[in-house]
Phi, psi and omega in degrees: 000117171293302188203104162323327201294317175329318187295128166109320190302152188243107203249140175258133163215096193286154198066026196257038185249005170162147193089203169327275177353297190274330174274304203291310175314315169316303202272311177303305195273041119337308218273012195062042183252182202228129243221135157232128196280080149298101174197152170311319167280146152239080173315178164294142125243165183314169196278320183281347188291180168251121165301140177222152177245101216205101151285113188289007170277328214215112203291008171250353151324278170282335158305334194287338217255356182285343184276004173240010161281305184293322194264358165284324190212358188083319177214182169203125196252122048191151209224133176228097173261113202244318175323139184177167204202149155267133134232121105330126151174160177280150184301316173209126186260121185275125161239111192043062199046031176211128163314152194225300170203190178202159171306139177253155216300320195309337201250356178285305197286324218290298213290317169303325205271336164295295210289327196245289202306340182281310161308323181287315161340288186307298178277331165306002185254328222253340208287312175285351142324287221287313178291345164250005128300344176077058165119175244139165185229068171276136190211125230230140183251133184210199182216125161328340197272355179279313199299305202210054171093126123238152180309144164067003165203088195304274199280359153279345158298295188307317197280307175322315207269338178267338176281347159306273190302332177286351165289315177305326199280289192331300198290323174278331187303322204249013173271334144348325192247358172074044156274102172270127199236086194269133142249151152238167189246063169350159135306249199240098173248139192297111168235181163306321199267285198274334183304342186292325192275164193286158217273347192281323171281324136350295200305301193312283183335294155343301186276349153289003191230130200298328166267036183023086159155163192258145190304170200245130172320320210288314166273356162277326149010271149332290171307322175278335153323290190304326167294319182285358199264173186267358170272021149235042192271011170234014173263142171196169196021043140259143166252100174319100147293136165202098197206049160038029171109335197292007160260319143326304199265022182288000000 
């Protein structure tokens, strides 16, 4: 157990039907927290979470649903926004000096409109919960590909990297209100989304990363535990890496 103090606390946690999502949900209510299940899918969950059928695009959507959070327990002491999607492609792709393709606004807006505008959503429906309850915990899914970059991906770089600053922005506004405000950035983590891929770029990946293999949800996981805990109660506008080395070793 990291902190008794935890058993009880009322955790929102979006994207939280497979992946990160569902192991960061898994593990608070390990800890006796009390769990509400955001995501467009509706998987099986344990009997006690609150299921919510929740696009984190659409701000009536998430009032409606922080707002059956609230009349279920009264309150939502941490927020995990984790929902999020890839579309890859290079912004403009060359074949023998001629444009071949490019990214397209749809696959620009789709990543943007989950990845960023879906965390500003989420948290403008739950911070006033947290300011008339006297404090709170929000904690942000963001990447290393947020830090520093990647081939083939404009817009999930772009959605990471803003989602940076609004943890940072976030962390000076609400800490005043005893609001704590977190990121963390993964590496290469085994989700569903990499098992898909050949096992020889699996392989590549491995060898980029200095403790050669890729991290488990279970330990990103971890990590948004230990932030949401009272061992981190002087931490706020940081971003936690947890990518086995792999910026280094890039």
């Amino acid at each position: 157990m990291i902190d008794t103090a935890l058993s009880g606390k009322v955790v929102v946690v979006t994207g939280a039907a497979a992946g990160i999502g569902r192991a960061t949900a898994a593990r608070f209510a390990a800890e006796g927290c009390r769990i509400a299940a955001w995501d467009v899918s509706q998987p099986e969950y344990p009997p006690d979470w609150l299921a919510q059928k929740v696009d984190v695009r659409d701000a009536a959507q998430v009032e409606a649903a922080a707002a059956e959070v609230i009349q279920r327990w009264g309150r939502i002491d941490v927020l995990v926004n984790i929902a999020g999607i890839l579309r890859d492609g290079m912004l403009v792709k060359t074949k023998d000096g001629a444009v071949v393709s490019s990214m397209s606004d749809e696959a620009f807006d789709a990543v943007i409109n989950v990845n960023l505008r879906g965390v500003f959503v989420c948290t403008r429906a739950v911070v006033p919960h947290m300011i008339t309850q006297g404090g709170g915990v929000i904690l942000n899914a963001t990447s290393v590909v947020g830090l520093y970059g990647n081939f083939g991906q404009t817009n999930y770089v772009a959605s990471k990297a803003g989602v940076i600053g609004m943890t940072k922005t976030w962390a000076r506004e609400f800490g005043r209100h005893n609001i704590r405000v977190n990121a963390v950035a993964p590496g290469l983590i085994s989700t569903e989304i990499l098992a898909a891929m050949p096992e020889k770029v699996l392989d590549g990946m491995r060898q980029h990363t200095p403790l050669g293999r890729l991290g488990r949800p279970e330990e990103i996981a971890e990590a948004y535990l230990w932030l949401a805990s009272s061992a981190a109660s002087f931490v706020t506008g940081a971003v936690l890496s947890v990518d086995g080395g792999i910026v280094t070793g890039t």
